[in-house]
C-alpha positions in Angstrom: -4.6 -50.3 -28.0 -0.8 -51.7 -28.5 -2.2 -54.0 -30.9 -4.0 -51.3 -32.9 -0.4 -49.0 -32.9 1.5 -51.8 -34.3 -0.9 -52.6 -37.2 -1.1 -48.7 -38.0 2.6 -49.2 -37.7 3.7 -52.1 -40.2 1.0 -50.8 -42.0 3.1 -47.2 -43.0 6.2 -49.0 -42.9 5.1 -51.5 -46.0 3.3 -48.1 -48.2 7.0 -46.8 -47.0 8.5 -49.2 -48.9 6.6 -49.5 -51.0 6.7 -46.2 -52.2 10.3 -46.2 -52.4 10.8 -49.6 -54.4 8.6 -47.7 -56.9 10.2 -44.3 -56.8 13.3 -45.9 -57.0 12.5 -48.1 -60.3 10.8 -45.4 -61.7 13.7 -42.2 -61.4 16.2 -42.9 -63.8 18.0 -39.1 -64.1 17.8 -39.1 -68.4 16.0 -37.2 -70.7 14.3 -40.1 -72.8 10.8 -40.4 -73.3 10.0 -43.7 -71.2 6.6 -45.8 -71.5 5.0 -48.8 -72.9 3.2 -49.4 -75.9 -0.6 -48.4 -74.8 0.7 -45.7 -72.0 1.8 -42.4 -72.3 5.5 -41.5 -72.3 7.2 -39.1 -70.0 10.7 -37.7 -70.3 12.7 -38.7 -67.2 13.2 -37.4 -64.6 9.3 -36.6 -63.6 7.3 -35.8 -60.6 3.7 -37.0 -59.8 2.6 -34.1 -58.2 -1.2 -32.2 -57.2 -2.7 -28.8 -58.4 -3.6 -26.7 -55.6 -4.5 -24.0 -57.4 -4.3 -21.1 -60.6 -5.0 -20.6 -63.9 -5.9 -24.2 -65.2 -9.7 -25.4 -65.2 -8.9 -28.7 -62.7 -10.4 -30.0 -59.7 -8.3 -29.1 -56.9 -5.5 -31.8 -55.7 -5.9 -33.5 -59.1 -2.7 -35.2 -60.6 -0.2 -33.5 -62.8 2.8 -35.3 -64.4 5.8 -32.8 -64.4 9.2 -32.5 -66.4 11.9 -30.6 -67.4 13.0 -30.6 -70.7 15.5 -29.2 -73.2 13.9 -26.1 -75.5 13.5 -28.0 -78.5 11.8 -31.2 -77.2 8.8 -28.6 -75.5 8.7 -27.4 -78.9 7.8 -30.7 -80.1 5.6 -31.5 -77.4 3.1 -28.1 -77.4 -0.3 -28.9 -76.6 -3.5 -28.2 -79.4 -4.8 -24.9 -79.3 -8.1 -26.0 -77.7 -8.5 -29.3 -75.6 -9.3 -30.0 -72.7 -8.0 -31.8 -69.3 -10.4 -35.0 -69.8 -9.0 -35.1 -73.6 -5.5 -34.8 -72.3 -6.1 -37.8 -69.9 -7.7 -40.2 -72.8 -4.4 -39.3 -75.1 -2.5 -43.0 -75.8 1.6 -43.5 -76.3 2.4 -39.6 -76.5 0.9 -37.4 -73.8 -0.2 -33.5 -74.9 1.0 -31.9 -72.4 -1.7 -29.3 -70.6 0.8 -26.4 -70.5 4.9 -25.5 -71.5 6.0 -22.9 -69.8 10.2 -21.7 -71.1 12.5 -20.0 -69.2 12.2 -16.4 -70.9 8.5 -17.0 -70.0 8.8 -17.3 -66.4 8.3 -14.7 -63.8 8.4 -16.2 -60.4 9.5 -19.1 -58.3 7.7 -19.2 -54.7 9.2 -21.8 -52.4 9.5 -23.0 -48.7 13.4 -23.2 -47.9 12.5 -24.9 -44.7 10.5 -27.3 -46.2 13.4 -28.0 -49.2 15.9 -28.9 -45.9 13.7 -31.1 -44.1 12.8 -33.3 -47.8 16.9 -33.3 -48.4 17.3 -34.6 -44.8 14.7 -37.4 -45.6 16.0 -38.2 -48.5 19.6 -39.0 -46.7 17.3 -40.6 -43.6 17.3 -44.6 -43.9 14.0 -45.8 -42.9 12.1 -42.5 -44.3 11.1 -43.9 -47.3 12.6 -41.1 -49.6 16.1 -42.7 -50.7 15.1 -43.1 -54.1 14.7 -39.2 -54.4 17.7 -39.0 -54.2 18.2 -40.3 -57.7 16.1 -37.2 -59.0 18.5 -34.4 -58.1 20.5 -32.7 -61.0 23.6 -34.3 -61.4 26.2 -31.7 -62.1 27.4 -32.9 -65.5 23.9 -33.8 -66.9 23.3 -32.4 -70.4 21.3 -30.9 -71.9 20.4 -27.9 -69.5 16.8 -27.5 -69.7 15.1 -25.0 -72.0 11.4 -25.7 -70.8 8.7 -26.7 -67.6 6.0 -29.2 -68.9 3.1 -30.4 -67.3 0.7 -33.5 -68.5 -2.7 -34.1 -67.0 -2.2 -37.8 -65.5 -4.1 -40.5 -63.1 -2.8 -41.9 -60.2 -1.5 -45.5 -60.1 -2.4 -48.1 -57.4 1.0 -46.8 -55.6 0.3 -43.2 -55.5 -3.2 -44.1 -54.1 -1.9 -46.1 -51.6 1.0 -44.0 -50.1 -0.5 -40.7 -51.0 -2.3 -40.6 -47.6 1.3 -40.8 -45.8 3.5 -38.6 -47.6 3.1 -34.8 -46.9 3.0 -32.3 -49.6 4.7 -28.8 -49.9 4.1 -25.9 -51.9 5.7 -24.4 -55.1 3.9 -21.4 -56.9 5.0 -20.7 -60.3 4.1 -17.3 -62.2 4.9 -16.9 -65.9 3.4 -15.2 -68.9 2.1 -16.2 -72.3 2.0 -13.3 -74.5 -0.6 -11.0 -73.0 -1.5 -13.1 -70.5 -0.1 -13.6 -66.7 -0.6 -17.5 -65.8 0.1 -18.7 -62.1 0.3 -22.9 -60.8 0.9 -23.8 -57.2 1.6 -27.3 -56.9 1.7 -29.7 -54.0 5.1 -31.4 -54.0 5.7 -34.6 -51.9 7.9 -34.0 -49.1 10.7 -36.6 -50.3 10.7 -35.2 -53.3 10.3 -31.2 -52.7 14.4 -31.2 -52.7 15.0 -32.6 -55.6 12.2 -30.7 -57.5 13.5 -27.3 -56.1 17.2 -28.4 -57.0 16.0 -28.6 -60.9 14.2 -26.0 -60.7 17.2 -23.8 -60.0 18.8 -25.4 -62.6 15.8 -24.5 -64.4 16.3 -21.3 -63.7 20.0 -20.8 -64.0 21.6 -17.3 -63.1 17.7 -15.8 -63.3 17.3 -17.8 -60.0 18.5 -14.2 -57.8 15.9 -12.6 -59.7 13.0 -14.8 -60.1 13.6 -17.1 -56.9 11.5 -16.1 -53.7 10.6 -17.5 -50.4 6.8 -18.4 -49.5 5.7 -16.6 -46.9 
């Protein structure tokens, strides 16, 4: 039985780090497209995160690639009128993103305050794996502010498949609107990096945070 602990044990502690070697080579806190010549490029910084649920055709707990970018990079970026998630995937060098959702477009932020403390006390918690998150957060002189939310259909890596089973995942419902129609995503979040995601999203936000900003019950 001791035997069995310890191998479970050294067994989390190596996707641990692991998972933060790669977080940590991987979260540079810029706004340039980053990739290699026969993969897609992503501005930085992004999140790797799961679709619970909403408007989207996807599987549930299928991988997203999110970002936040300035107004007139989304602009660039909007997806084709028509295609769909498995085209998305097959796209080479620049990604179409599935949706861009702007600031004046947005409705509502639902979020877990509880669970935001306990990621940011992780992220400042030596052996929990989630130092490199740390390296996501807004920093307070970053520029340009971001003008836009964009999400990329993506498949998981080798790391994400390995740690995904030991890292937690939170909860972050988006509502916005596109023209006539009311669009809602809820997103399952890591738990070292649900701090850092909330953080830009109030920067995201700005001064609509007050209004738009609410607490999942």
């Amino acid at each position: 039985m001791r035997f069995s602990v310890l191998i479970v044990g050294f067994m989390l502690s190596a996707a641990m780090a692991v998972s933060e070697r790669h977080g940590r080579a991987d979260s540079v806190q810029n706004y340039r497209s980053t990739g290699t010549e026969n993969s897609p490029s992503y501005p930085r910084p992004n999140w790797d995160v799961r679709y619970s649920s909403g408007s989207f055709d996807l599987k549930r707990f299928e991988w997203l690639k999110v970002a936040f970018v300035p107004e007139e990079t989304a602009h660039k970026t909007l997806p084709p009128a028509s295609i769909s998630a498995d085209q998305l995937r097959k796209t080479s060098k620049q990604a179409a993103p599935l949706f861009t959702v702007t600031l004046d477009q947005l409705r509502a932020i639902y979020w877990d305050p509880r669970a935001e403390k306990g990621s940011d006390l992780l992220q400042s918690t030596p052996r929990s794996g989630c130092g490199y998150a740390k390296s996501l957060m807004p920093m307070a002189n970053s520029a340009p502010r971001p003008g836009a939310f964009i999400a990329w259909a993506t498949s998981p890596g080798p790391i994400l498949r390995a740690v995904v089973h030991f890292n937690r995942h939170r909860a972050v419902r988006l509502l916005w609107s596109e023209g006539s129609t009311d669009k809602e995503l809820v997103l399952a979040v890591n738990q070292c990096e649900y701090a850092s995601f909330i953080a830009n999203l109030r920067r995201f936000a700005g001064q609509r945070w007050k209004e738009i900003g609410h607490q999942l019950k």
